[in-house]
N, C-alpha and C positions, 0 to 999 in steps of 0.2 A: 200439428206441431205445437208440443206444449213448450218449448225453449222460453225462459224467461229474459233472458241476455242474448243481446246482439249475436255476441260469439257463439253460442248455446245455438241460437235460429241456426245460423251460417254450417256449425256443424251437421245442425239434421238437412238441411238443405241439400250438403255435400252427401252425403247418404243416401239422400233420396236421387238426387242427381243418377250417382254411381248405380243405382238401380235399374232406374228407368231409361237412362239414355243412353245414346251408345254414341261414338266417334261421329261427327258428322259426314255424309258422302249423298254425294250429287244422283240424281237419278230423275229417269222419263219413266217410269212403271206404267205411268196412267195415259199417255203420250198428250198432257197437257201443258210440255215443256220441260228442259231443265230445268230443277229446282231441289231446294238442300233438305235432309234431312235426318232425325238425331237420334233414330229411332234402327234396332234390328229390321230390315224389312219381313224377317218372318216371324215377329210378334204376334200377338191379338191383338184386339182392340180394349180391352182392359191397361195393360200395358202402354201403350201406342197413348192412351190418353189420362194416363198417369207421366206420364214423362213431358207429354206437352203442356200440361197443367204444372206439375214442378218445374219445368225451364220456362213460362212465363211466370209465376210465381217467384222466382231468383231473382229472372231482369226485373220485373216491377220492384221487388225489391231493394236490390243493388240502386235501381236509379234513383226512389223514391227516397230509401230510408229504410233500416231493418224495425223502428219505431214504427211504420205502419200497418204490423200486426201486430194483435193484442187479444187481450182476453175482456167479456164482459165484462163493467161493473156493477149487474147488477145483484142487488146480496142473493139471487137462489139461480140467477144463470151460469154456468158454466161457458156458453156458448164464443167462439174464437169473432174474429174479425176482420177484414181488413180494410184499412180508414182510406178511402178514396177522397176524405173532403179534403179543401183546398187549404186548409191550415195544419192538418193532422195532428190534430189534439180527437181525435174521437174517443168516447170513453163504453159505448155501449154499442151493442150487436143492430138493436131495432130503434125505434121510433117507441115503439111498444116498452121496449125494455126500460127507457131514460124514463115514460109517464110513469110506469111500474115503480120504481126506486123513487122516484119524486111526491107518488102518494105515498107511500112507504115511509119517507123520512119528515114526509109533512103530519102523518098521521103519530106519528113516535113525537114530535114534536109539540100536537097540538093538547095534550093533556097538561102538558107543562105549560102550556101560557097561558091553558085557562085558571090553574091555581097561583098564576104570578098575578093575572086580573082580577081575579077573586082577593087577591090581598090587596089592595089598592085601594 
């Protein structure tokens, strides 16, 4: 989901939705009990877990915040995201990724302070 805006997520959500799931209905298939489900029962399993993965993907969403997906920032990742920490300000995909851009802006930085030292 490359959606930049809220409404933009929401709508590819709604797409993905309409793809993968179907009407919910109750069923013992497996006679493990009644229990609900959102899926065609004569899917595969490609489908079946494309539609569980986008209907958890919406609810997290919906409850969380459509801000808790996001795209790296780091300048050569592309890679998406989504911010589980407890603030939701995350700005990077890894751990790896935030050290990467931080040497990266220390290293663009550090020529310039050595000829502002060098003037002194």
């Amino acid at each position: 989901m490359s959606a930049a805006d809220p409404t933009s997520r929401v709508e590819s959500l709604n797409r993905m939705l309409a793809c993968y799931t179907a009407p919910p209905s109750i069923t013992d298939h497996d006679g493990s009990g009644w229990h609900l489900h959102f899926r065609d029962p004569e899917v595969g399993f490609g489908p079946t877990l494309a539609g569980a993965t986008t209907a958890a993907a919406a609810q997290y969403l919906c409850d969380r915040g459509m801000h808790r997906v996001g795209r790296c920032a780091g300048a050569d990742c592309r890679h998406a995201f989504v911010d589980f920490s407890r603030p939701g300000r995350q700005r990077y995909c890894t751990h790896a990724c935030a050290n990467r851009d931080a040497v990266r802006r220390y290293r663009a930085r550090a020529p310039q302070e050595a000829t502002r030292v060098g003037r002194s």
